[in-house]
C-alpha positions as CSV (number, residue, x, y, z in Angstrom):
1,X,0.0,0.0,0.0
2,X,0.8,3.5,-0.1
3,X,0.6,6.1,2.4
4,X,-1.7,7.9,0.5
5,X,-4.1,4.4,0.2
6,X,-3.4,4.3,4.1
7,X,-5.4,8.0,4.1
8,X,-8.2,7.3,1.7
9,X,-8.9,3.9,3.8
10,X,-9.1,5.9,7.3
11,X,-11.2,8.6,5.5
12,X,-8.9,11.6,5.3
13,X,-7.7,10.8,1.3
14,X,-5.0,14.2,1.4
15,X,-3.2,13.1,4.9
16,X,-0.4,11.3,3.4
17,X,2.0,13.0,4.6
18,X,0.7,12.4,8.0
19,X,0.3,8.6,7.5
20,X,4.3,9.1,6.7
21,X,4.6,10.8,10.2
22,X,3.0,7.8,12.3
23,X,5.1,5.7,9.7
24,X,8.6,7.0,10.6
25,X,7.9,7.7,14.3
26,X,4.3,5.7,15.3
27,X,4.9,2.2,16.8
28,X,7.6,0.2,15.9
29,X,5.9,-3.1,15.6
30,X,3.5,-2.2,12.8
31,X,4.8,-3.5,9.5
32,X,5.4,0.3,8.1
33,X,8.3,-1.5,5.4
34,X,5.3,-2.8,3.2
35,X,4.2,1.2,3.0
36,X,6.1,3.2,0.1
37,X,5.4,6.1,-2.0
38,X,2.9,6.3,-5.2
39,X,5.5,5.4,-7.1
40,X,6.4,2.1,-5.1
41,X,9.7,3.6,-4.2
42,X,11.5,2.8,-0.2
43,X,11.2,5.8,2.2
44,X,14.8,7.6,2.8
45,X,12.3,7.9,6.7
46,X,12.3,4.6,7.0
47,X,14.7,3.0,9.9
48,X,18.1,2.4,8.2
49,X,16.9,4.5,5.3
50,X,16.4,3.8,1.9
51,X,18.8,1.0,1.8
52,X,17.1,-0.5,5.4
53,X,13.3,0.0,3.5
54,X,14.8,-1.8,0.7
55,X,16.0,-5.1,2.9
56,X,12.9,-5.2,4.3
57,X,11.1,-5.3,1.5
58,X,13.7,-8.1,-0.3
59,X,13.4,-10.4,3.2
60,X,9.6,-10.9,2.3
61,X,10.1,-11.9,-1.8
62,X,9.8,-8.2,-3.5
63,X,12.2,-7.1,-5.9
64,X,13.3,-3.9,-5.5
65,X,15.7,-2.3,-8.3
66,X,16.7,1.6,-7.4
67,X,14.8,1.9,-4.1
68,X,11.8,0.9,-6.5
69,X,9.5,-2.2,-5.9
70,X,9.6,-4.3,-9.5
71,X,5.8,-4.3,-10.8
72,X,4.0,-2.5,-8.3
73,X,1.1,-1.2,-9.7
74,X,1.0,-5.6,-10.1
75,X,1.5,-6.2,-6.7
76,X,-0.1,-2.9,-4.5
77,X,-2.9,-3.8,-2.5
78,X,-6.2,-2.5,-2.3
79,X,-8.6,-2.8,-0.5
80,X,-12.4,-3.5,-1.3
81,X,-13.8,-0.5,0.7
């Protein structure tokens, strides 16, 4: 999902950036690494960075060339609301 997919589901679609915020520095246990950008790219936010985002990512199967997740738009998840 995205951040922005994140909003829209909770009911405030333009509070991205804010999903991002709870993301970087919300709990710790939540599995924020399967959150990225529209684009499907790894958050520099994210604990250990870009590089960090991208290993987590990698550990559960996704291929990730340039901080980019491989066939996104493929593999994004959406909800039925």
């Amino acid at each position: 999902m995205t951040y922005g997919d994140i909003a829209a589901q909770a009911g405030h679609p333009y509070a991205a950036r804010q999903v991002g915020g709870l993301a970087h520095f919300g709990p710790t246990e939540l599995p924020w690494h399967r959150v990225v950008n529209c684009f499907g790219d790894c958050a520099s936010g994210y604990y250990g960075g870009k590089e960090g985002h991208k290993k987590a990512l990698e550990v559960e199967g996704f291929k990730v060339v340039n901080y980019r997740i491989v066939g996104f738009s493929e593999r994004r998840w959406r909800p039925q609301a």
